[in-house]
C-alpha positions as CSV (number, residue, x, y, z in Angstrom):
1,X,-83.1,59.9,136.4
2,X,-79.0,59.2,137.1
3,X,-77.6,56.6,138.9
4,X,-75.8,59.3,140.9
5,X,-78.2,61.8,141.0
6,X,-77.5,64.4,144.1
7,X,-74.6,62.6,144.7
8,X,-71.3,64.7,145.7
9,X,-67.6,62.9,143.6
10,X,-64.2,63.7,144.0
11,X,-61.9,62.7,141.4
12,X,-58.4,63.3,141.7
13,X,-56.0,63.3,138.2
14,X,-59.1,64.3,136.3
15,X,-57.9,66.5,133.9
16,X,-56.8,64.0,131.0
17,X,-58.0,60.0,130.4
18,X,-59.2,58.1,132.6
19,X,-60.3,60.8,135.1
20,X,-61.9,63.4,132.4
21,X,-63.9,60.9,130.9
22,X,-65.4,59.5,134.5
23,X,-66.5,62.8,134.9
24,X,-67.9,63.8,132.1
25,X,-70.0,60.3,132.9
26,X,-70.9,61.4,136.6
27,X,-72.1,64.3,135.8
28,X,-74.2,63.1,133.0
29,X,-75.7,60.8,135.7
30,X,-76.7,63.2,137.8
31,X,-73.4,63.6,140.5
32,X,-72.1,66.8,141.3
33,X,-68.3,66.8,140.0
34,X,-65.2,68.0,142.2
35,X,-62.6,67.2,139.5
36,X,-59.2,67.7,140.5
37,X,-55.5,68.0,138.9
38,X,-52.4,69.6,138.7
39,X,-52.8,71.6,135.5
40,X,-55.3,74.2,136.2
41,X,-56.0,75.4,132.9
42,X,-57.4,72.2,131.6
43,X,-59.1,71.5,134.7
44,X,-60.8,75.1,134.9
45,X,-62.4,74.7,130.7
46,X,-63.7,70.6,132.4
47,X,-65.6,72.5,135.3
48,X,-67.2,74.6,132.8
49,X,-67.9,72.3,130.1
50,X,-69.6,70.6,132.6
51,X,-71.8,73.4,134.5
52,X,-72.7,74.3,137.5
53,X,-72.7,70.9,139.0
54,X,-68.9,70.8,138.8
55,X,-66.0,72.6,140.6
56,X,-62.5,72.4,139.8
57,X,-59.8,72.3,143.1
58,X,-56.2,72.1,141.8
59,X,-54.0,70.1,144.2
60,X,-51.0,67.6,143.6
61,X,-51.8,64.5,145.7
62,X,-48.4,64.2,146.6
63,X,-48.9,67.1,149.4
64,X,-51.0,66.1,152.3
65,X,-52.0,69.5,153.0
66,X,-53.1,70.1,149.1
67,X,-55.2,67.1,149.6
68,X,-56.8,68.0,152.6
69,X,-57.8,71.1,151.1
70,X,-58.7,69.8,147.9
71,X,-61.5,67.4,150.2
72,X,-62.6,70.4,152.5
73,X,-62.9,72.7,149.8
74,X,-65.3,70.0,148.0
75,X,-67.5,69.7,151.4
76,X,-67.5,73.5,151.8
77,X,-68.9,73.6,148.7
78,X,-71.4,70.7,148.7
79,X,-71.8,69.9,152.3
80,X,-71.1,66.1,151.6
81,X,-68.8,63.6,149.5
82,X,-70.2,60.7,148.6
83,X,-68.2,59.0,146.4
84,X,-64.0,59.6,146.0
85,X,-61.7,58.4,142.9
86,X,-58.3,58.1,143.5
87,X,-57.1,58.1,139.9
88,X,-54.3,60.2,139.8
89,X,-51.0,58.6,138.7
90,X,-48.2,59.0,136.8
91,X,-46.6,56.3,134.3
92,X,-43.4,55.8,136.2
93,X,-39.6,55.6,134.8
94,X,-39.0,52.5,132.3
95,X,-36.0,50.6,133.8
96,X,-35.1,47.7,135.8
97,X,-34.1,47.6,139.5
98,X,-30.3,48.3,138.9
99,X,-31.0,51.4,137.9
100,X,-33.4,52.5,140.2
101,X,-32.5,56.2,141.9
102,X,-33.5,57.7,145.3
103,X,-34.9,60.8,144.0
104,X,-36.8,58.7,141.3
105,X,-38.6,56.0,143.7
106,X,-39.2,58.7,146.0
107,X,-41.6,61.1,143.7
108,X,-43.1,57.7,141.9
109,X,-44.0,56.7,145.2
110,X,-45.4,59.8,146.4
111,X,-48.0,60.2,143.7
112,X,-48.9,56.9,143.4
113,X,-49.5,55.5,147.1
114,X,-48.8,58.7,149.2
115,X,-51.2,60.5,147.3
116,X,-54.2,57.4,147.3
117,X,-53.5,57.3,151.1
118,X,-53.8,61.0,151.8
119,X,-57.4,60.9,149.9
120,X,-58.8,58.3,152.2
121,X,-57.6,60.0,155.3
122,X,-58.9,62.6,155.0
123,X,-62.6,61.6,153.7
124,X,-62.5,58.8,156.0
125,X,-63.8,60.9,159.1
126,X,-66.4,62.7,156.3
127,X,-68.2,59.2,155.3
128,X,-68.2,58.2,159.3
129,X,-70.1,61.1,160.2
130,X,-72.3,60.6,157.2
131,X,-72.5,56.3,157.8
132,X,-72.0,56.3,153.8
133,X,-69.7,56.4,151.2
134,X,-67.6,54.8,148.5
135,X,-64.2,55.5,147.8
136,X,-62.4,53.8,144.3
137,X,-58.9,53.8,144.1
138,X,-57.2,53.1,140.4
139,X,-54.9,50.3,141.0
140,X,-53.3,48.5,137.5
141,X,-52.7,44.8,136.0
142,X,-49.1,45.4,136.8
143,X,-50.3,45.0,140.2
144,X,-51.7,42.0,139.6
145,X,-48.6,40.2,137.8
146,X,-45.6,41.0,137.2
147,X,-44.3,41.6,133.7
148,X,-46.9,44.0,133.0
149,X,-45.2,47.3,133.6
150,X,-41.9,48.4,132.5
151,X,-41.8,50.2,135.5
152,X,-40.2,48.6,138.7
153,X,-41.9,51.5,140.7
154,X,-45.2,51.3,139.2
155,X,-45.9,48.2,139.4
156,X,-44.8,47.7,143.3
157,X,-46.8,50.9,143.8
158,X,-50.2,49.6,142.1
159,X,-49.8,46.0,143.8
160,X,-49.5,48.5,147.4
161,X,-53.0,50.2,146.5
162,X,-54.8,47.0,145.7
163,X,-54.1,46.0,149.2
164,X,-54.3,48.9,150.4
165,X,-57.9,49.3,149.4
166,X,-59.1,45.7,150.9
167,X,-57.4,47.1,153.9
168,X,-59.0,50.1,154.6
169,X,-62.3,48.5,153.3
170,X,-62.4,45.9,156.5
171,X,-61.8,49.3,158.3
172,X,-64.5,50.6,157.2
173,X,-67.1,48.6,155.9
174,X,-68.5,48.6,159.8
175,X,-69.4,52.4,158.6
176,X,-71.2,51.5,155.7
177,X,-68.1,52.8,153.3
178,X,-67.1,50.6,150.6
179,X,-63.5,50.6,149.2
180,X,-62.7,49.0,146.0
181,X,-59.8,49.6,143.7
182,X,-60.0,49.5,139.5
183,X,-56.9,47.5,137.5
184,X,-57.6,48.9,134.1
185,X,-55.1,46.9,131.8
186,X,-54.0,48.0,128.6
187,X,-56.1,51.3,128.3
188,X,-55.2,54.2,125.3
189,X,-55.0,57.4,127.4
190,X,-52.3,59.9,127.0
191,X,-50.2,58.5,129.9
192,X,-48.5,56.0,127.2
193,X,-47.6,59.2,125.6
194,X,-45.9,60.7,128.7
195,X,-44.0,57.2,129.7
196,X,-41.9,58.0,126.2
197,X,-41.2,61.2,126.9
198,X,-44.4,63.5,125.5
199,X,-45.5,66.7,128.1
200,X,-49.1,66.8,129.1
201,X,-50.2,69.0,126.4
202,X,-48.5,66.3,123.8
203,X,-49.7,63.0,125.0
204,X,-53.0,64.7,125.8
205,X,-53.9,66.3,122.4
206,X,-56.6,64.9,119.8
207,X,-55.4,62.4,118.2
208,X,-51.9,61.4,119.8
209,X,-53.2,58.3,120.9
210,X,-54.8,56.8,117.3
211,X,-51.8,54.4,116.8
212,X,-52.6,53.2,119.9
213,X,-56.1,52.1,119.1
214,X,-54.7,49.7,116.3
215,X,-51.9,48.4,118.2
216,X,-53.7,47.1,121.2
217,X,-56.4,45.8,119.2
218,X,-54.7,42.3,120.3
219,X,-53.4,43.1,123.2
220,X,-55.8,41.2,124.9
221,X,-58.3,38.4,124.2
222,X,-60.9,40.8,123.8
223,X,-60.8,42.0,120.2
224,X,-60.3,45.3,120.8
225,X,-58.5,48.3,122.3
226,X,-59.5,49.6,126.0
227,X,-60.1,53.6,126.3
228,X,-61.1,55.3,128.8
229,X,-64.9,54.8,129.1
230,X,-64.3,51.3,129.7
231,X,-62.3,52.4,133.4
232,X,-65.6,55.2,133.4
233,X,-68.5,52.8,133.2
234,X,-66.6,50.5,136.0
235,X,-66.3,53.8,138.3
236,X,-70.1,54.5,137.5
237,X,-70.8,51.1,138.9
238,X,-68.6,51.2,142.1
239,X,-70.1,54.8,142.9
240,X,-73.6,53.9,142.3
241,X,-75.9,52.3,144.5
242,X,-75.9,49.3,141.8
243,X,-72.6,47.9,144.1
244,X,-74.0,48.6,147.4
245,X,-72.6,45.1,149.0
246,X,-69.5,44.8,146.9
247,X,-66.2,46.0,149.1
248,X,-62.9,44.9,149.5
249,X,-62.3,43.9,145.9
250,X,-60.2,44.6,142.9
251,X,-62.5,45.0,139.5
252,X,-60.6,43.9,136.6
253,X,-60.9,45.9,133.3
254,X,-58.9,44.2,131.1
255,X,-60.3,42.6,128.0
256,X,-59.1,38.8,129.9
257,X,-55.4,40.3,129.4
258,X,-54.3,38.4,132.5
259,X,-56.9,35.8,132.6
260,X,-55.4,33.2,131.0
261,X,-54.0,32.4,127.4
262,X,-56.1,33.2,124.0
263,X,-58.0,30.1,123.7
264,X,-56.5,30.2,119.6
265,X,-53.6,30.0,121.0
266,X,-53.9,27.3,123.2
267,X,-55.6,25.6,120.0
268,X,-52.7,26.2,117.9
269,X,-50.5,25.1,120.6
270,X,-52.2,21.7,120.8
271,X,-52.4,21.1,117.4
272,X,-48.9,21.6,117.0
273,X,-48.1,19.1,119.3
274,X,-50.4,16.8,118.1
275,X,-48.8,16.9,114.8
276,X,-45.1,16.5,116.2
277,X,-46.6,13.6,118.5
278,X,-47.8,11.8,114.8
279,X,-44.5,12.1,113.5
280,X,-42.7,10.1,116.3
């Protein structure tokens, strides 16, 4: 038996990372899969690989209207949506705020709150007739603290979905719908790859990310790298009935990145001025 057995999932920006591996996990437990992206190719060979549980709806989440259909197409198909991700995202332009553009802020922001906002409009009036739902929106660290993200744009946007999610979760948590967000921190998907320039098919191919894996190894307290099944098995929780009271919050998938110092490091520091203390 799956934790989300019968259980209808929208997941937007599913057809690389963090999204393609979240459902991949839903459907193994038990949730029928509406994955959507802009690249219909790889979104088509996901619906199959994962049978006839899953459908694939191709729809940039920067158009209202592609998002409305992407949601009604899913209830036309399954008569209900119980849980919906909002993980699509893009990395952002590296640069600081004097050389921000129009055109640039615009597009960043379109994807990355317009398109999180247009998701829970439109299955907001689904879950009220239904009195259930969860919706789990992909915030980051860089929303969390600044000097996380070496974009300006990115890092304003993902602070704006954190809140965004507690807001509409006091909206409706009186409808038994529970809105969280997800700050994964430093996570090896493909979208490093795209931030330096890579297309999809690049950043996204087997093995473009294996550097990655030894490089952020320490880029945390935890010793290890974060991947994608890390954001997955945080999704899994929030859409399952495991997290039935928990709305309104921001889950932190980070390894302790922004926690606090490395206690080694606050060891070393203290014995360092311990010794320059003896010498005085």
């Amino acid at each position: 038996m799956g934790r989300l057995d019968d259980k209808v999932a929208v997941i937007t920006g599913a057809t690389s990372g963090i999204g393609r591996r979240t459902a991949e996990l839903f459907a193994k437990e038990g949730a029928y899969v509406v994955v959507s992206g802009r690249r219909q190719v790889e979104g088509q060979a996901l619906a199959s690989s994962l049978g006839p549980q899953a459908l694939y709806v191709s729809a940039d989440v920067a158009e209202d209207e592609q998002v409305e259909n992407l949601i009604q197409t899913a209830m036309d198909k399954f008569g209900r949506i119980d849980c919906l991700f909002n993980n699509a995202g893009i990395p952002g332009k590296a640069g600081g705020v004097e050389n921000l553009e129009g055109g640039q802020i615009n597009s960043e922001l379109a994807v990355l709150i317009n398109g999180v906002l247009y998701g829970m409009k439109h299955v907001a009036p689904i879950m009220k007739r239904q009195g259930s739902g969860t919706i789990i929106n992909t915030g980051s660290i860089a929303g969390q603290r600044a000097g996380y993200g070496v974009s300006l744009v990115y890092s304003l946007a993902k602070a704006a979905v954190i809140h965004a999610s507690k807001c509409v979760a006091m909206e409706l948590a009186e409808h038994k719908i529970r809105v969280n967000s997800l700050s994964p921190g430093a996570i090896v998907t493909g979208i490093f790859g795209k931030a330096f320039g890579l297309d999809d098919a690049q950043a996204d191919a087997d093995g473009a990310t294996d550097d990655l894996l030894d490089r952020f190894n320490g880029a945390q307290p935890y010793p290890r790298a974060g991947i994608a099944e890390d954001i997955a098995r945080a999704a899994l929780f929030l859409a399952s009935e495991d997290s039935e009271f928990v709305t309104g919050t921001d889950i932190l998938v980070d390894g302790g990145m922004i926690a606090g110092r490395r206690w080694s490091e606050t060891m070393a520091r203290w014995e360092g001025l311990s010794q320059a203390l003896a010498q005085t």
